[in-house]
PyMOL Python script that loads the backbone (N, CA, C, O; Angstrom):
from pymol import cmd

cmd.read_pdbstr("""\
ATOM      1  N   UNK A   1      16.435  -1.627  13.700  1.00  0.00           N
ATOM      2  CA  UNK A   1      15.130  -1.501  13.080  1.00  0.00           C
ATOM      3  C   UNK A   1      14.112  -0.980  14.080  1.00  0.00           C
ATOM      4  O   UNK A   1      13.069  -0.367  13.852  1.00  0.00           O
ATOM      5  N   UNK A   2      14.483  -1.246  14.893  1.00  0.00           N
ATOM      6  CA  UNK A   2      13.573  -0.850  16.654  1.00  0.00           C
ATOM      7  C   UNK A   2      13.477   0.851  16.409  1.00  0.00           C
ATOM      8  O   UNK A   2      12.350   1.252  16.703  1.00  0.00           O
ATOM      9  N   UNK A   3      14.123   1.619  16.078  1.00  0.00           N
ATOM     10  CA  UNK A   3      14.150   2.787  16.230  1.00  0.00           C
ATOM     11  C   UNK A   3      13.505   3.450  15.195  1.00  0.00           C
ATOM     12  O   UNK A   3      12.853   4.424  15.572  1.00  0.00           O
ATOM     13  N   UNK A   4      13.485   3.147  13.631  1.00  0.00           N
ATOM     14  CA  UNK A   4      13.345   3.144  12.493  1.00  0.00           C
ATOM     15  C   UNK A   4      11.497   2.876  12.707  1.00  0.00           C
ATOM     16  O   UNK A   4      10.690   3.381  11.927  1.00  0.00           O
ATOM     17  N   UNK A   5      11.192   2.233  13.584  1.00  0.00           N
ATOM     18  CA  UNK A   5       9.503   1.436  13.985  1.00  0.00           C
ATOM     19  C   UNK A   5       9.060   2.720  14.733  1.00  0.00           C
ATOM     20  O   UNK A   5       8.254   3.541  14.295  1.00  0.00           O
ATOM     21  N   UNK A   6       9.612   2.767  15.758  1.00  0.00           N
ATOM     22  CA  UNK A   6       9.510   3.863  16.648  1.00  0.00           C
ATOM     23  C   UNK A   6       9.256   5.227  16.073  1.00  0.00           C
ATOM     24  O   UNK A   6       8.111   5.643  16.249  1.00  0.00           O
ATOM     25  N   UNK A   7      10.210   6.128  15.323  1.00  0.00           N
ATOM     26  CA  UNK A   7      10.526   6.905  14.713  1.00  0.00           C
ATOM     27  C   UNK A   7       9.148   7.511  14.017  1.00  0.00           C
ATOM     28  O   UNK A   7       8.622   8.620  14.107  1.00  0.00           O
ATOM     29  N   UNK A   8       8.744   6.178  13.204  1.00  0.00           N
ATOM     30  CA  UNK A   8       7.436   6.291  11.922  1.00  0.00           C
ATOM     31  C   UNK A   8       6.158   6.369  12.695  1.00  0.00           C
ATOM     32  O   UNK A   8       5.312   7.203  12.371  1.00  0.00           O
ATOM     33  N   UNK A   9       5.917   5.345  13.950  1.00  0.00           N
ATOM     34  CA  UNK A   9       4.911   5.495  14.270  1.00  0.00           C
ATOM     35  C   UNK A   9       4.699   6.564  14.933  1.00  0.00           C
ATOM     36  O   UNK A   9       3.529   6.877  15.156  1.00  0.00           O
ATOM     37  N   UNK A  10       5.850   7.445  15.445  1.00  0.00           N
ATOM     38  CA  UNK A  10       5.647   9.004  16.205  1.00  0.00           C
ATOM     39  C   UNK A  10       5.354   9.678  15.035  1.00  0.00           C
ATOM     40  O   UNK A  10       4.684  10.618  15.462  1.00  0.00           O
ATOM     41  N   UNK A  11       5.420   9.807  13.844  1.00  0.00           N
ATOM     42  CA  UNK A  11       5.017  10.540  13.109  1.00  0.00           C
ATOM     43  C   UNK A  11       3.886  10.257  12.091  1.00  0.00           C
ATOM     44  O   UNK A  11       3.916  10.558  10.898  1.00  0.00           O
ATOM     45  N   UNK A  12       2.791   9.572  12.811  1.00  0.00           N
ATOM     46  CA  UNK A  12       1.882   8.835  11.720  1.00  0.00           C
ATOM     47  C   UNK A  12       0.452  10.158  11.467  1.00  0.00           C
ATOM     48  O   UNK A  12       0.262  11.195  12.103  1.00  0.00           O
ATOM     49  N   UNK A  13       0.072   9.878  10.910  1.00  0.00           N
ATOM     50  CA  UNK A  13      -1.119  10.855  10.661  1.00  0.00           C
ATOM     51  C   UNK A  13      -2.367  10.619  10.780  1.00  0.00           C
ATOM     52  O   UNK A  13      -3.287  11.289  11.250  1.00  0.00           O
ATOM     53  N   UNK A  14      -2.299   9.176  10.116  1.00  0.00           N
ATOM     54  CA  UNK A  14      -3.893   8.496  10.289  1.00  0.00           C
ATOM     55  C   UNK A  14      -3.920   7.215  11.494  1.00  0.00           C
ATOM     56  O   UNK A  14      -4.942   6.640  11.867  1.00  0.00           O
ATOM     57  N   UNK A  15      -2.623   6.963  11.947  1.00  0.00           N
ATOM     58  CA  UNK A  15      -3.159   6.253  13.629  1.00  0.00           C
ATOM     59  C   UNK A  15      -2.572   5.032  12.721  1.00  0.00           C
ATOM     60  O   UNK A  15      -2.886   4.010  13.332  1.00  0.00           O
ATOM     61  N   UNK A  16      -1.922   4.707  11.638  1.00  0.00           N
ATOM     62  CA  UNK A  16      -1.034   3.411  11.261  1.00  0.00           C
ATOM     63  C   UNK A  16      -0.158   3.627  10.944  1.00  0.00           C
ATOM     64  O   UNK A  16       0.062   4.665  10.320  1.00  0.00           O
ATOM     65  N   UNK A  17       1.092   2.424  11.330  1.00  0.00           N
ATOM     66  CA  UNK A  17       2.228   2.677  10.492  1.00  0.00           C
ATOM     67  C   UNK A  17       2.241   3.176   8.923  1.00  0.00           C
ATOM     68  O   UNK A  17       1.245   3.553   8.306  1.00  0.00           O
ATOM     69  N   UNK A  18       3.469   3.106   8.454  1.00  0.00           N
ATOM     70  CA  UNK A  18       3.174   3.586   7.140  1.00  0.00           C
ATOM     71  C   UNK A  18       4.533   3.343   6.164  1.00  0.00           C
ATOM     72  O   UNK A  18       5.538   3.847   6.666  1.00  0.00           O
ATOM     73  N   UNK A  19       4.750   2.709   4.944  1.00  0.00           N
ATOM     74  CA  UNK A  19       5.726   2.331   3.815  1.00  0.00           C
ATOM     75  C   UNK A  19       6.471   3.432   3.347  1.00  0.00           C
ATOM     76  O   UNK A  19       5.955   4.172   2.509  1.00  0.00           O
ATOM     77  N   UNK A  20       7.616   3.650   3.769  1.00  0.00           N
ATOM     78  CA  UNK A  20       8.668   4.899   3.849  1.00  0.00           C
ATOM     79  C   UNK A  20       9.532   4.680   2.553  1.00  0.00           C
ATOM     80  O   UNK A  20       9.850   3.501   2.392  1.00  0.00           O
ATOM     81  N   UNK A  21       9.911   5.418   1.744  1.00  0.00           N
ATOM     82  CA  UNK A  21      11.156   5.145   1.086  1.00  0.00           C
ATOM     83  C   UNK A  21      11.830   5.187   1.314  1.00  0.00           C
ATOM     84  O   UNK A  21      11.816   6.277   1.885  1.00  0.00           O
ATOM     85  N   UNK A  22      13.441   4.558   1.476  1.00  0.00           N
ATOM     86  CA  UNK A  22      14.047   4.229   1.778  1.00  0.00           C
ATOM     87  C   UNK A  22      15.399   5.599   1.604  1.00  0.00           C
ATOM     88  O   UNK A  22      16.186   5.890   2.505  1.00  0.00           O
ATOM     89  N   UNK A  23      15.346   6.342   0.039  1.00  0.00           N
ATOM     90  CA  UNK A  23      16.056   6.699  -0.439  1.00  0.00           C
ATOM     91  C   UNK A  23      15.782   8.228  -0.406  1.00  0.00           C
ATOM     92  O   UNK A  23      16.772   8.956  -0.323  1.00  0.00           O
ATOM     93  N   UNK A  24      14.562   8.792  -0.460  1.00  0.00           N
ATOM     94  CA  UNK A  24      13.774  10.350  -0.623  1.00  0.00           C
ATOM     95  C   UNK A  24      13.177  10.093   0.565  1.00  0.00           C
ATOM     96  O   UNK A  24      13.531  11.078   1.214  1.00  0.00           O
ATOM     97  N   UNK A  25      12.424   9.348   1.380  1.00  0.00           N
ATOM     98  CA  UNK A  25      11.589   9.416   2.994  1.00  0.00           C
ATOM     99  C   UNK A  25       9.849   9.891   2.441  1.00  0.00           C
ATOM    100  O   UNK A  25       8.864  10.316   3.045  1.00  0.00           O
ATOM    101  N   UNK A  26      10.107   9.586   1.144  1.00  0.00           N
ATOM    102  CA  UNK A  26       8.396   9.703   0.947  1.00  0.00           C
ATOM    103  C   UNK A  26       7.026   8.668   1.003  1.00  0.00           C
ATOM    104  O   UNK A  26       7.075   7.681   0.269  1.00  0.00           O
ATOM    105  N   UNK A  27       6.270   8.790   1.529  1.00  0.00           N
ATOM    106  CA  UNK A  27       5.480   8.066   2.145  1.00  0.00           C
ATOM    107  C   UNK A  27       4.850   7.080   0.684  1.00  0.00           C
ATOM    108  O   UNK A  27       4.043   7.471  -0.160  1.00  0.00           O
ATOM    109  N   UNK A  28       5.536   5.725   0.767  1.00  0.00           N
ATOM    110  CA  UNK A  28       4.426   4.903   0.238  1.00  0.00           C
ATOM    111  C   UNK A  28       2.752   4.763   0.050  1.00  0.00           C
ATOM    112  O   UNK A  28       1.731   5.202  -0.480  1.00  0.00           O
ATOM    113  N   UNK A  29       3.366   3.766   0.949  1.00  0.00           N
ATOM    114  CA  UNK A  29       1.383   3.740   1.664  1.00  0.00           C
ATOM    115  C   UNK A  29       1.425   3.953   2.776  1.00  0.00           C
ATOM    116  O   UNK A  29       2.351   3.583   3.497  1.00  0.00           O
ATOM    117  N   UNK A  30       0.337   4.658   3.196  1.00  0.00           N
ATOM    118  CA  UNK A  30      -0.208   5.356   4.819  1.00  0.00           C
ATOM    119  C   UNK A  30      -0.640   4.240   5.586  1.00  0.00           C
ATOM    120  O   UNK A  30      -0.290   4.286   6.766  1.00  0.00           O
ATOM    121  N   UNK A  31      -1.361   3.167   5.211  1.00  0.00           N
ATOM    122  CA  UNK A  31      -2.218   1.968   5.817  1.00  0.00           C
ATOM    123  C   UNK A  31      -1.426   0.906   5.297  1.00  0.00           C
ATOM    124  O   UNK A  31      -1.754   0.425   4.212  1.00  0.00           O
ATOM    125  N   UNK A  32      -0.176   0.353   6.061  1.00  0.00           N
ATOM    126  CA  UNK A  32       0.265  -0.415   6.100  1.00  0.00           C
ATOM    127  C   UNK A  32       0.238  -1.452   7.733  1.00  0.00           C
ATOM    128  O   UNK A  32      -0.015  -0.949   8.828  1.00  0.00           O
ATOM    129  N   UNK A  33       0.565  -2.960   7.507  1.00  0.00           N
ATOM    130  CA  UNK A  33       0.344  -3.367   8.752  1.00  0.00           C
ATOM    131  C   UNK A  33       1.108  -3.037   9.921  1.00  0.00           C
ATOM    132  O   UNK A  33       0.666  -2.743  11.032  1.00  0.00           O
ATOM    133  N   UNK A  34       2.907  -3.156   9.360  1.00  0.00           N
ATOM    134  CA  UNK A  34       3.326  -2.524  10.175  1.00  0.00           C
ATOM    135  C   UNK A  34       4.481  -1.791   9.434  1.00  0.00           C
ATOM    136  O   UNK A  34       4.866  -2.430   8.455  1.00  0.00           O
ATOM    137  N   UNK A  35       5.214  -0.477   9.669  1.00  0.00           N
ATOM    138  CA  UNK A  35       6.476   0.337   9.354  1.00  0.00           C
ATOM    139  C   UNK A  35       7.211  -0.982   8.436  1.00  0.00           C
ATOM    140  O   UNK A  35       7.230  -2.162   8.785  1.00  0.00           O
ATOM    141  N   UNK A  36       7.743  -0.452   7.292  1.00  0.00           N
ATOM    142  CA  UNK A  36       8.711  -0.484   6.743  1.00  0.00           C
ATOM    143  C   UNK A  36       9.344   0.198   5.863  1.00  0.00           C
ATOM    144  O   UNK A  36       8.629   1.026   5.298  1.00  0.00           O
ATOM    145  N   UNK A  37      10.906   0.150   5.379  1.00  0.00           N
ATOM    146  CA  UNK A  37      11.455   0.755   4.595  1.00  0.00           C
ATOM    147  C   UNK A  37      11.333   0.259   2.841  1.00  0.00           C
ATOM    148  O   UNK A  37      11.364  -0.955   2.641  1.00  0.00           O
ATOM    149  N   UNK A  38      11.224   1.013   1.849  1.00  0.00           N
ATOM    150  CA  UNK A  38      10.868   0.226   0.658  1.00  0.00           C
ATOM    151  C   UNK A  38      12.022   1.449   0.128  1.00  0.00           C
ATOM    152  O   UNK A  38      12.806   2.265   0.613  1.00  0.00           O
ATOM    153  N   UNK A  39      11.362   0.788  -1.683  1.00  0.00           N
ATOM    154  CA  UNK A  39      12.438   2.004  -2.471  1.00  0.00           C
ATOM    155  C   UNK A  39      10.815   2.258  -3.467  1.00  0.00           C
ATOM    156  O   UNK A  39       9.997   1.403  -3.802  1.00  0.00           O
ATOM    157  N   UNK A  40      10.810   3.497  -3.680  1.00  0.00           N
ATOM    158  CA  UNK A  40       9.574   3.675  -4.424  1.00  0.00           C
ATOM    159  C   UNK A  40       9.609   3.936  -5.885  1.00  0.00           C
ATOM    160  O   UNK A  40      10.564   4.640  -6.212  1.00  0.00           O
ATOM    161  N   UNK A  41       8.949   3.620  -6.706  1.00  0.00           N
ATOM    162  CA  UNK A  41       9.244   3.353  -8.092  1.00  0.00           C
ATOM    163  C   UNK A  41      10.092   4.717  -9.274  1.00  0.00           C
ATOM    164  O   UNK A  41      10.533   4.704 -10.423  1.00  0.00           O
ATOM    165  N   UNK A  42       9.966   5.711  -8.218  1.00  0.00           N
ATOM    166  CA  UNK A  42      10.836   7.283  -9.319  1.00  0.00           C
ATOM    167  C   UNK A  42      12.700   6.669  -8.565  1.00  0.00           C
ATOM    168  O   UNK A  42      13.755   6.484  -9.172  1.00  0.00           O
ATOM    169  N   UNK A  43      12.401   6.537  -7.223  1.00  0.00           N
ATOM    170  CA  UNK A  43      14.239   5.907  -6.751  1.00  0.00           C
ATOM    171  C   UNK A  43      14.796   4.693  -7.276  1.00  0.00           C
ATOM    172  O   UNK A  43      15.951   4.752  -7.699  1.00  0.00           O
ATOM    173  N   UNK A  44      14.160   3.568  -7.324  1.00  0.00           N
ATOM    174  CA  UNK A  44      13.823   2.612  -8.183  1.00  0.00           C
ATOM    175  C   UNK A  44      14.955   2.656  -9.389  1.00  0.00           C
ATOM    176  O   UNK A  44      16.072   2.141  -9.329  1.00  0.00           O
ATOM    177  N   UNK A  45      14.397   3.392 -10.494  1.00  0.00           N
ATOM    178  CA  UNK A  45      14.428   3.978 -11.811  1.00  0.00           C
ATOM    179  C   UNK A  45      15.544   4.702 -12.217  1.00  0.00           C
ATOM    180  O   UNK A  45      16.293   4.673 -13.194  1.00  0.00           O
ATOM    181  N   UNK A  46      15.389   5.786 -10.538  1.00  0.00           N
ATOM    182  CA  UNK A  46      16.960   6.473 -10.742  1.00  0.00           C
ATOM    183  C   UNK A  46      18.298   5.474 -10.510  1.00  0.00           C
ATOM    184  O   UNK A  46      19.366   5.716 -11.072  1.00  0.00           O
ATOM    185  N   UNK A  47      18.105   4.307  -9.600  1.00  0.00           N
ATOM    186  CA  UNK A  47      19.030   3.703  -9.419  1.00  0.00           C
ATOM    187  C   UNK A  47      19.531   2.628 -10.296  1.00  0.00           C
ATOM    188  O   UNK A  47      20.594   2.016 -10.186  1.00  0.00           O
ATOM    189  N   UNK A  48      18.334   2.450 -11.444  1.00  0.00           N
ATOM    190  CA  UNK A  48      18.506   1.769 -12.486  1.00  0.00           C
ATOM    191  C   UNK A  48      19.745   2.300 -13.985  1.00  0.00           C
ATOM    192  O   UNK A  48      20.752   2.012 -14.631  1.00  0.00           O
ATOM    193  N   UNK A  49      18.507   3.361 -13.752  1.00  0.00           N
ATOM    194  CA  UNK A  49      19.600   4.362 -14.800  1.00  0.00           C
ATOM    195  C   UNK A  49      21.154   4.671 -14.284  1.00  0.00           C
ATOM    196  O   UNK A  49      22.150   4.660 -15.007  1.00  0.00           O
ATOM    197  N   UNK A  50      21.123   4.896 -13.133  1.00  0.00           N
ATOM    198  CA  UNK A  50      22.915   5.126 -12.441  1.00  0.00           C
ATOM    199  C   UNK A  50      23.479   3.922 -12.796  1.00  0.00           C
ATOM    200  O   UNK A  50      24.370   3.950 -13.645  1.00  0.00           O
ATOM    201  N   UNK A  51      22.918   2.167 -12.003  1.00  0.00           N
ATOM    202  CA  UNK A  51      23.436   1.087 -12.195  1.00  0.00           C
ATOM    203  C   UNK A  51      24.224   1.060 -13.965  1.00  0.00           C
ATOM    204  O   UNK A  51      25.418   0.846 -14.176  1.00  0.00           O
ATOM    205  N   UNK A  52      23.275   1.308 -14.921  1.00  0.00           N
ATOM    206  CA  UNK A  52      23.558   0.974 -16.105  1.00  0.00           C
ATOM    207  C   UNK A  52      24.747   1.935 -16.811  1.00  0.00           C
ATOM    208  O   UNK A  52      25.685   1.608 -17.538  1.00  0.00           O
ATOM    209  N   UNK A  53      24.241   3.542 -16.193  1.00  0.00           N
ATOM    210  CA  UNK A  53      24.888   4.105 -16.869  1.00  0.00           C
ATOM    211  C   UNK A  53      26.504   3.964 -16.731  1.00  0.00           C
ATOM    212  O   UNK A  53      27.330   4.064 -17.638  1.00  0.00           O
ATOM    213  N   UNK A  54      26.844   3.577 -14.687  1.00  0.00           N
ATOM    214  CA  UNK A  54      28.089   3.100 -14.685  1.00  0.00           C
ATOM    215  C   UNK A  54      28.615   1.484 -15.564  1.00  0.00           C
ATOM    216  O   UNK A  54      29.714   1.021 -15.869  1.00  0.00           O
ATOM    217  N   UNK A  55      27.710   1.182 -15.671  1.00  0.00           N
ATOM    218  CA  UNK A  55      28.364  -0.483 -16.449  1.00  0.00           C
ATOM    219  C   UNK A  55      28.070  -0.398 -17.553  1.00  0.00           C
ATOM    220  O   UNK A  55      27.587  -1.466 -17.931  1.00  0.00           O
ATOM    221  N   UNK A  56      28.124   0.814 -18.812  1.00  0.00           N
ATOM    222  CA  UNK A  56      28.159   0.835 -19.587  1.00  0.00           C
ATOM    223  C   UNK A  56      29.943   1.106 -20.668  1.00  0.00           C
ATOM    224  O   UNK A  56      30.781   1.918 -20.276  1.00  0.00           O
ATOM    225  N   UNK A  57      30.128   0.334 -21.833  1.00  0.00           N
ATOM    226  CA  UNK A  57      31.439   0.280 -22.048  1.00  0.00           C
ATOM    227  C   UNK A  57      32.018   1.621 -22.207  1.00  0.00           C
ATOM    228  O   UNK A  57      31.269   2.449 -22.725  1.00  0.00           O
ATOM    229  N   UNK A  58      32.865   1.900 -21.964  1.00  0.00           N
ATOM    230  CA  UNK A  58      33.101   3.696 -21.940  1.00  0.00           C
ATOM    231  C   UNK A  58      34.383   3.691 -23.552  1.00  0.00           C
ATOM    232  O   UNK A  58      35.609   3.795 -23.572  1.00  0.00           O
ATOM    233  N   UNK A  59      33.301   3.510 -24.768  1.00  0.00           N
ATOM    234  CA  UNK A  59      34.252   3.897 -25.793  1.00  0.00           C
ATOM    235  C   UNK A  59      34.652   5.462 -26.652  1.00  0.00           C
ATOM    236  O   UNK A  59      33.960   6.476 -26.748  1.00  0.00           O
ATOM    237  N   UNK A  60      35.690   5.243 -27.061  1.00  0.00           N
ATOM    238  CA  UNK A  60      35.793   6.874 -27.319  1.00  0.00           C
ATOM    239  C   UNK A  60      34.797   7.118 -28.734  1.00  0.00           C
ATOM    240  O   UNK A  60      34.264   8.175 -29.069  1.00  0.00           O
ATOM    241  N   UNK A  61      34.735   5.786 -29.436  1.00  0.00           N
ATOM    242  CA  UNK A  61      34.147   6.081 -30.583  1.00  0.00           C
ATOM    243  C   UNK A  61      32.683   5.789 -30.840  1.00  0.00           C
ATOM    244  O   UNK A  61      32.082   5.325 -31.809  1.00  0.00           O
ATOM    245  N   UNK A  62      32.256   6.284 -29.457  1.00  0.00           N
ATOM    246  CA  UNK A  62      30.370   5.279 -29.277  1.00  0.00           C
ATOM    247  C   UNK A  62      29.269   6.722 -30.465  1.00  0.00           C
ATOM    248  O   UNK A  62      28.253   6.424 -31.093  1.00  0.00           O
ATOM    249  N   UNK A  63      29.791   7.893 -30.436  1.00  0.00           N
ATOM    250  CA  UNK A  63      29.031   8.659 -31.128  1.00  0.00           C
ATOM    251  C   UNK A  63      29.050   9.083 -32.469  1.00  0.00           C
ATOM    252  O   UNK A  63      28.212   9.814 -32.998  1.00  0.00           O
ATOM    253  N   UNK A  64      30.337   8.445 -33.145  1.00  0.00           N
ATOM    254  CA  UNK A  64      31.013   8.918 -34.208  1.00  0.00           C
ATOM    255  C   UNK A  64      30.062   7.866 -35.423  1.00  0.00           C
ATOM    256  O   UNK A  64      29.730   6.698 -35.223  1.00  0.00           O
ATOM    257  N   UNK A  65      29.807   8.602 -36.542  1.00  0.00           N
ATOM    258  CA  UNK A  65      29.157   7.799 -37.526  1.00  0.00           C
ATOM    259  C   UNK A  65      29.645   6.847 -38.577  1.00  0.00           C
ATOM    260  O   UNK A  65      30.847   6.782 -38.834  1.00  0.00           O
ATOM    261  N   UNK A  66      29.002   6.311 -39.025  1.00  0.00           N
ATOM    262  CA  UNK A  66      29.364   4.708 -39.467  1.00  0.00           C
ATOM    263  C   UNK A  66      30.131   5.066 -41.082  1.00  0.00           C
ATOM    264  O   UNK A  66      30.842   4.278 -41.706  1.00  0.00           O
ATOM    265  N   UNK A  67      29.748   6.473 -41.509  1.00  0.00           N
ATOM    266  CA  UNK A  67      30.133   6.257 -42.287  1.00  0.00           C
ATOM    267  C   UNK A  67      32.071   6.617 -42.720  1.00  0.00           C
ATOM    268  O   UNK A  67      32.530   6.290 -43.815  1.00  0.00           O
TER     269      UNK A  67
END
""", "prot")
cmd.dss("prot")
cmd.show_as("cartoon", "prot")
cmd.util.cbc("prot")
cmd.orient("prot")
């Protein structure tokens, strides 16, 4: 994590650490107290939709109509 601290604060803009995503590297918040890694709410979402879409039942007849 030492390096990951290091890393962010060499690249700060406004003179504070700053809330990184974890998954894309896009800047959270700029004025944070100190560096950390987060997941931001569009990676979030995507990883929601992947989670589900793999644990969903995989039937052959999920589109076919009722009647």
């Amino acid at each position: 994590m030492a390096s990951y601290t290091s890393d962010v604060e060499s690249r700060r803009d406004d003179g504070g650490p700053k809330v990184v995503c974890a998954w894309c590297g896009g800047v959270i918040r700029s004025a944070a107290e100190k560096a950390a890694l987060r997941m931001c709410q569009p990676c979030f979402a995507r990883m929601m939709r992947e989670h589900t879409r793999a644990h969903q039942r995989q039937s052959p007849l999920r589109h076919a109509s009722d009647r």
